[in-house]
C-alpha positions as CSV (number, residue, x, y, z in Angstrom):
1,X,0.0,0.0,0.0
2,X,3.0,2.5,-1.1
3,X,2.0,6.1,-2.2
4,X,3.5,6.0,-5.7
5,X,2.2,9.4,-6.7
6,X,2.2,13.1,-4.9
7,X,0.7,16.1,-6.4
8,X,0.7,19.6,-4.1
9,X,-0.4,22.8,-5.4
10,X,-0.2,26.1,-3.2
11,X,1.1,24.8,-0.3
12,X,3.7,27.2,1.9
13,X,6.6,27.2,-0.9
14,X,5.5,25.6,-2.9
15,X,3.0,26.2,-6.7
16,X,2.9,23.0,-8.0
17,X,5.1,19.9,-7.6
18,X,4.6,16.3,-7.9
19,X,6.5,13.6,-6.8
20,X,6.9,9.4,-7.6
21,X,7.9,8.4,-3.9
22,X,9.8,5.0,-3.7
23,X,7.6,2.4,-2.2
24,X,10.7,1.6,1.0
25,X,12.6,4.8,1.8
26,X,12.6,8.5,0.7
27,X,15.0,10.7,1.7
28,X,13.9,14.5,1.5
29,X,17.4,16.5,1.9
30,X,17.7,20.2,1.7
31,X,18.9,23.6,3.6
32,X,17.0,24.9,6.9
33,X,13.8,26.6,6.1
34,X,14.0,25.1,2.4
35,X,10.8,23.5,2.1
36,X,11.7,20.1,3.5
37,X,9.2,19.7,5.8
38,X,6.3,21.2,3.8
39,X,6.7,17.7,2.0
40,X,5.7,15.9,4.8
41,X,3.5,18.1,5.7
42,X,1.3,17.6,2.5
43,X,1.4,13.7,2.9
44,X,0.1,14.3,6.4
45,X,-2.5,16.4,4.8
46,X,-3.4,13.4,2.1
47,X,-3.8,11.0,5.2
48,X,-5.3,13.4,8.0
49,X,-6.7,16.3,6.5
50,X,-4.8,18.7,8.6
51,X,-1.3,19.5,9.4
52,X,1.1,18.5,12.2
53,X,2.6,22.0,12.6
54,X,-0.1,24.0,13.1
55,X,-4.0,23.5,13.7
56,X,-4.8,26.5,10.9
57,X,-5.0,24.5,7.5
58,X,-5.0,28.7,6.0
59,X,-1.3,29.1,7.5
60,X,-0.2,26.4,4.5
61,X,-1.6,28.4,1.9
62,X,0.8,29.8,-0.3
63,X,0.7,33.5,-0.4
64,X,-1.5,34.9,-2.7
65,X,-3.3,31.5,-3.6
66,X,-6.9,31.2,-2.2
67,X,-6.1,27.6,-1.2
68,X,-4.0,24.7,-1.8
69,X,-5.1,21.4,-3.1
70,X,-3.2,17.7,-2.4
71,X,-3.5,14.2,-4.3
72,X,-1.8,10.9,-4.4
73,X,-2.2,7.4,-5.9
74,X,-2.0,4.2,-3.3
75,X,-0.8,1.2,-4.7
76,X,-2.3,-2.4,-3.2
77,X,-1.2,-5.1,-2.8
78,X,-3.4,-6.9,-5.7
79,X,-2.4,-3.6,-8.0
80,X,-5.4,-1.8,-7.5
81,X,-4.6,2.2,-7.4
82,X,-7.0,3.8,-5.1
83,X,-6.7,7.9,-5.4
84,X,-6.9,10.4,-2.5
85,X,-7.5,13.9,-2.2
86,X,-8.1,16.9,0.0
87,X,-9.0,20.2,-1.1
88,X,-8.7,23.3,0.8
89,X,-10.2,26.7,0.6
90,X,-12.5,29.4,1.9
91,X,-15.4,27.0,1.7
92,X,-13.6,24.4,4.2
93,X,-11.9,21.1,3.1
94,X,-13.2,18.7,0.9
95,X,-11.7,15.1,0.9
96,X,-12.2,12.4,-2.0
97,X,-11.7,8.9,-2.6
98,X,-11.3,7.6,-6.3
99,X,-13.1,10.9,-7.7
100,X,-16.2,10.5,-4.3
101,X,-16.4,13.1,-2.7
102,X,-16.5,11.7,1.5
103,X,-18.5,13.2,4.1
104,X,-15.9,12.8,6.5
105,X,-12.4,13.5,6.3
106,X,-10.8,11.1,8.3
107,X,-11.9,8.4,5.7
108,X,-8.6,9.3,4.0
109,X,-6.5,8.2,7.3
110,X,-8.3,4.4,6.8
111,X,-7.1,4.2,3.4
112,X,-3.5,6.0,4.0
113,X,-2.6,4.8,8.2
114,X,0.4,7.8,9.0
115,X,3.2,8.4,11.8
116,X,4.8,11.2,12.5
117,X,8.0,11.7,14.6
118,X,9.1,15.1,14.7
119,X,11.3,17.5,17.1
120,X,8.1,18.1,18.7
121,X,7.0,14.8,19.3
122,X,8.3,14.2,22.9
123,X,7.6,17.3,24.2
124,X,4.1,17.3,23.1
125,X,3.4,13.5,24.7
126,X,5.5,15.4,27.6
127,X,3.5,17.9,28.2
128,X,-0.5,17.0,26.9
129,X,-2.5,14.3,28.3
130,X,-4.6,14.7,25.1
131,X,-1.4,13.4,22.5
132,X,-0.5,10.7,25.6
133,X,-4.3,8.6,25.4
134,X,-4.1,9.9,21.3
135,X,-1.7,6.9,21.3
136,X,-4.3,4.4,22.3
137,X,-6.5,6.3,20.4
138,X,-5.4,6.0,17.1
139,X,-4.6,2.2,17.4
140,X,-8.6,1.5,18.1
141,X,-9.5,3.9,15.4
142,X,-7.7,1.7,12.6
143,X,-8.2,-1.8,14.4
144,X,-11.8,-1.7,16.0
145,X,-14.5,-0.5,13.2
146,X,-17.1,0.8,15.9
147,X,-14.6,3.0,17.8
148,X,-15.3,6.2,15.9
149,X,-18.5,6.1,16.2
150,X,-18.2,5.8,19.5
151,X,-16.3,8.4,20.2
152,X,-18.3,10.4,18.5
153,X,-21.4,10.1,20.6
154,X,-19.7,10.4,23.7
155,X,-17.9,13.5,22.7
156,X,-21.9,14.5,21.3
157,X,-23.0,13.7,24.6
158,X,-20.2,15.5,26.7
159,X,-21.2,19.1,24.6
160,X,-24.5,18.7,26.1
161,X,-24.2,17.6,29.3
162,X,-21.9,20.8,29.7
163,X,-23.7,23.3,28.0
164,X,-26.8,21.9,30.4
165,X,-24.3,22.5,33.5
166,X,-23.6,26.5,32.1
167,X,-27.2,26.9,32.1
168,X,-28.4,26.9,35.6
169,X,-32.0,26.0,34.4
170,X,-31.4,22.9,33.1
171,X,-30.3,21.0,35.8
172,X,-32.7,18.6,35.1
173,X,-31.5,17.9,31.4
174,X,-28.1,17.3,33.0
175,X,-29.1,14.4,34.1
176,X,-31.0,13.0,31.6
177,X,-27.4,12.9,29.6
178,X,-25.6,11.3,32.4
179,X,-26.6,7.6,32.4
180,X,-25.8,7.2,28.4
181,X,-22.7,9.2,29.1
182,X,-21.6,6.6,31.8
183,X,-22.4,3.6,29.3
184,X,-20.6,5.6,26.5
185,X,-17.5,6.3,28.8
186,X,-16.9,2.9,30.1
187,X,-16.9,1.3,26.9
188,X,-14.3,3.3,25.9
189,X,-12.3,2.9,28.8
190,X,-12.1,-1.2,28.4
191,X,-11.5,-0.3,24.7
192,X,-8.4,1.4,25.6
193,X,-7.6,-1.2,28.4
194,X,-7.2,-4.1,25.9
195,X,-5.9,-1.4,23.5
196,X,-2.9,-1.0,25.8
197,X,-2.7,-4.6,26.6
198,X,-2.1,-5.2,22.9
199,X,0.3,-2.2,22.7
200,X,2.6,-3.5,25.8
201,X,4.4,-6.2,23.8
202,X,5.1,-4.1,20.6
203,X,6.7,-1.4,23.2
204,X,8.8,-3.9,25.2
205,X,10.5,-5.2,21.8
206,X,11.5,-2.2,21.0
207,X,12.4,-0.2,23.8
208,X,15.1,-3.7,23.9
209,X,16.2,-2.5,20.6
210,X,16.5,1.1,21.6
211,X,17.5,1.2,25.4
212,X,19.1,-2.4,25.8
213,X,17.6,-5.8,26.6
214,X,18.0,-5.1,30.4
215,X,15.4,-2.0,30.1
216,X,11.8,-2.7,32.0
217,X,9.0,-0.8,30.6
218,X,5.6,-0.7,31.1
219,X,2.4,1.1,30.1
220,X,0.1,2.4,32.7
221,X,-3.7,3.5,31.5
222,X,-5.0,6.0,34.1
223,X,-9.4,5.8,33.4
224,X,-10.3,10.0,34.2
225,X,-11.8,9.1,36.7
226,X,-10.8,8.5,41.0
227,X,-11.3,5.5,42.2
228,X,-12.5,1.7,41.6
229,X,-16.3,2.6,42.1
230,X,-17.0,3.3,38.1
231,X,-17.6,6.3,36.1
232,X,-21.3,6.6,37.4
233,X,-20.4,6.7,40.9
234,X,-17.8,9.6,40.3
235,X,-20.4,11.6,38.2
236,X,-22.3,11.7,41.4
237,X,-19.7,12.6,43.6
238,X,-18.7,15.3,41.6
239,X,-22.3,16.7,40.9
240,X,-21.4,20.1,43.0
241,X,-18.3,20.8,41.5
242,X,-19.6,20.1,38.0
243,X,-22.6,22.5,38.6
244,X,-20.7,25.5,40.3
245,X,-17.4,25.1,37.5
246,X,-20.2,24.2,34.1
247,X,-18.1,21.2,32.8
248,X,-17.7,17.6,33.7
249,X,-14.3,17.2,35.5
250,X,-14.3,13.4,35.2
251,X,-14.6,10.8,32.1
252,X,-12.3,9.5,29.3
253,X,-11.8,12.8,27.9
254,X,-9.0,13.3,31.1
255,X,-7.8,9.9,30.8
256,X,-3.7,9.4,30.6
257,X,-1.4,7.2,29.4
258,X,1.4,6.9,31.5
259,X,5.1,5.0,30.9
260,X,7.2,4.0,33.2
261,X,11.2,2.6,33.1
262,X,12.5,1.0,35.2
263,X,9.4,0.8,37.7
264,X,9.7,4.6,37.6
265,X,7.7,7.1,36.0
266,X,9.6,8.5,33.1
267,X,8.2,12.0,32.3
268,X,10.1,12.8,35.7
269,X,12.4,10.0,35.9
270,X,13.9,8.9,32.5
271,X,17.1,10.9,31.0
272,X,16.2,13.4,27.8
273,X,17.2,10.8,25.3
274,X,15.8,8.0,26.8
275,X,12.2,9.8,26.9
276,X,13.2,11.0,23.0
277,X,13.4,6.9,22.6
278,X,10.5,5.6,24.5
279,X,8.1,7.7,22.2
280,X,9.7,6.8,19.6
281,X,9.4,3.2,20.5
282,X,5.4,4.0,21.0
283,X,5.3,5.5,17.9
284,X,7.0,2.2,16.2
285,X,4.9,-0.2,18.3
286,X,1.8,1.5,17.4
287,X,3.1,0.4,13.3
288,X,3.7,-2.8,14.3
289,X,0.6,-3.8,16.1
290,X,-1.5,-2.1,13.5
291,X,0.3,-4.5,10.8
292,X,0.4,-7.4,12.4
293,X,-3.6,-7.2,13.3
294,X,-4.8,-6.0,10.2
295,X,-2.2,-7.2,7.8
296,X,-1.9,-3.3,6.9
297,X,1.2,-1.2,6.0
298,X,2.0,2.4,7.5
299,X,3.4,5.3,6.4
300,X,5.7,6.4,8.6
301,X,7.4,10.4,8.5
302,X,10.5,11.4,10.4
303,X,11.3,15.0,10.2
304,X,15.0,16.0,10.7
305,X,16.0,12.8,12.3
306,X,19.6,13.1,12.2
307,X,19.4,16.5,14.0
308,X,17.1,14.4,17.1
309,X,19.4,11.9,17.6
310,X,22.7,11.1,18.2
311,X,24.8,8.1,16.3
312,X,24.7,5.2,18.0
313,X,20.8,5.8,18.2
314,X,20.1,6.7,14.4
315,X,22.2,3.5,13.5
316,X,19.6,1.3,15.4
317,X,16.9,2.8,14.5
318,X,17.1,3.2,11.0
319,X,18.2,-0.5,11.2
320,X,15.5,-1.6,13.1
321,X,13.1,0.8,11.0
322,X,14.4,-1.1,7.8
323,X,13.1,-4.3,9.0
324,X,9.6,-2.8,9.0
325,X,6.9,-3.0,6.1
326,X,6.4,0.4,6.0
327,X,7.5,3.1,3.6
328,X,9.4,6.0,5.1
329,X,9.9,9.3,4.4
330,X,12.9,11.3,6.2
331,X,13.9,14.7,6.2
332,X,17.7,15.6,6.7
333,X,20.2,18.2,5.9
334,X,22.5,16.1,4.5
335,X,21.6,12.8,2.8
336,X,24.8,11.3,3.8
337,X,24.0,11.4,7.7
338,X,21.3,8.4,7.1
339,X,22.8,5.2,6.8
340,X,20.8,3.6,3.6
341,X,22.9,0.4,3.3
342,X,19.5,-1.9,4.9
343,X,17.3,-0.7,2.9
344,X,16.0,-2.9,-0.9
345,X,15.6,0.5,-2.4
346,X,15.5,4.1,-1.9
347,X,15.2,7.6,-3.4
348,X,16.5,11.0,-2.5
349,X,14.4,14.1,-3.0
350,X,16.7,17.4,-3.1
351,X,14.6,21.0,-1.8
352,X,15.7,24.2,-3.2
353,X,14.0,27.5,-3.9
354,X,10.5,25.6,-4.1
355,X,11.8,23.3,-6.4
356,X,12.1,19.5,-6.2
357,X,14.6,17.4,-7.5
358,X,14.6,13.6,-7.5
359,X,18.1,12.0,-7.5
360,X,16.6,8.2,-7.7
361,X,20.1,6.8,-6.2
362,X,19.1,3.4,-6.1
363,X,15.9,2.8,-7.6
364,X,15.3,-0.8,-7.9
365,X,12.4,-2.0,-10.3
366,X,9.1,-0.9,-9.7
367,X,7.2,-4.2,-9.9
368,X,9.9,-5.6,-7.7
369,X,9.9,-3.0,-5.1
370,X,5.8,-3.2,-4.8
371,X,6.2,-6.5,-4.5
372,X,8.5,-6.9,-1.7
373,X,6.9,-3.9,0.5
């Protein structure tokens, strides 16, 4: 499931490009503030409908242009090409799959799964409980068909249960939201229960590849609510507090994800690097548990690895990375600081002035590459 095709028009930089990406690695090499990362950038936009550097699609318009546009060609397995798109403009975004125009944009992430692992990665699972339970999150939304819908209602249900607890008035329509909010809240809880379960092993492999076989980690899923006595009971306790503040404290939409190394909590305990690696390892363990279960590739992009990590670490993980059914896209200042040598084929993209260039260093045949990944 490679993207073998990239078309961008008015994006940052950027009038109109398009790219053949190689279906096992692409390097994307280039100055500082170049263009690099507006690559990736589109592809995210392709998969997500939105970027992973700013929440304000308009920012990635190019100036002057009244919006930007984004398309790509997937290639299955069987040789099917399924085509993506995403337009947007001052009407809002409009997403479409082989020429259908979908009501909802986040079909485009079932038909093109994406990782990202950027400099702001770590500090971001760091620092927001949101990105932290986004983890387990993402995982049920490719694996488990009913989980968006899900959490759709529940967030539905959440908008009006607070909006009754602004209103002093409706006290009584509070309530009448609280016992499907309950039912709604705990089945998401147990989903991302077994979701971390199935997560733990995946993580444990390769935090041994990362941090050493003699590393301990484990993955701790706090619910969003105190105590053992269920989401109900806490609703109840904290009737008073929701009333006088006008939003529910408690529920899955505070729920965290927590690591810890060596039996200690690692947002305070761990070193810099070795937090840098454990999200990294999340974000790999993630890949591999939603291939192995669905027998689905990933794209995976890395923007400016080699700046993020030292030597020793860039050697394993780009070796460990190469092992991986997944087709990769890298940014780097120089292509030479990414060791390619693991690798059945790759490309290297050069950015300058808004322009692309394609070096195709070691392109292997086509059919044989699609076959392999």
């Amino acid at each position: 499931m490679p993207l073998v095709s990239l078309e961008l028009r008015n994006i940052r930089v950027y009038e109109h490009i398009e790219l053949k990406p190689n279906p096992h690695l692409n390097l994307i090499s280039g100055a500082n503030a170049s263009g690099k990362t507006t690559l990736l950038e589109a592809i995210h936009l392709l998969s997500t409908g939105r970027s992973f550097r700013t929440t304000k699609t308009e920012q990635l318009h190019r100036i002057g242009a009244p919006g930007l546009s984004v398309a790509g060609k997937l290639q299955m397995a069987g040789g099917e090409i399924i085509r993506l798109g995403l337009i947007h403009s001052e009407e809002g975004k409009r997403a479409s799959i082989n020429g259908l125009e979908q009501k909802q944009v986040s079909n485009l992430a079932l038909q093109l799964p994406l990782q990202v692992i950027s400099p702001d990665t770590h500090y971001e699972f760091q620092q927001y409980s949101k990105h932290r339970r986004g983890v387990l999150d993402w995982g049920l939304f490719h694996v488990e068909q009913d989980f968006p819908s899900l959490w759709t209602r529940f967030q539905r249900i959440l908008l009006q249960r607070n909006t009754a607890l602004k209103d002093g008035g409706q006290l009584k329509a509070r309530h009448v939201w609280d016992e499907e909010l309950v039912e709604i809240g705990e089945k998401l809880q147990h989903a991302r229960a077994r979701q971390t379960a199935q997560l733990l092993p995946y993580f444990q492999l390769c935090c041994q590849q990362f941090l050493g076989k003699n590393s301990s980690v484990d993955l701790i899923l706090e619910s969003g609510w105190e105590g053992d006595a269920g989401f109900g009971a806490c609703l109840q306790q904290d009737r008073a507090r929701d009333s006088a503040r006008g939003f529910t404290h408690s529920g899955p939409q505070r729920a965290d994800l927590r690591i810890n190394l060596n039996e200690q909590a690692s947002r305070t305990n761990a070193s810099h690097g070795q937090f840098k690696m454990l999200v990294i390892a999340l974000r790999l363990a993630q890949i591999m548990y939603l291939i192995e279960s669905r027998n689905q590739n990933c794209c995976l992009l890395i923007d400016d690895l080699a700046a993020e990590l030292d030597i020793e670490h860039r050697a394993r993980l780009t070796r460990f990375l190469a092992s991986l059914p997944i087709q990769l896209f890298i940014t780097t200042t120089e292509s030479s600081l990414i060791d390619r040598e693991f690798w059945p084929s790759h490309d290297t993209f050069h950015v300058e002035h808004g322009t692309v260039t394609s070096q195709n260093l070691t392109r292997i045949n086509s059919a044989e590459s699609l076959e392999k990944c």
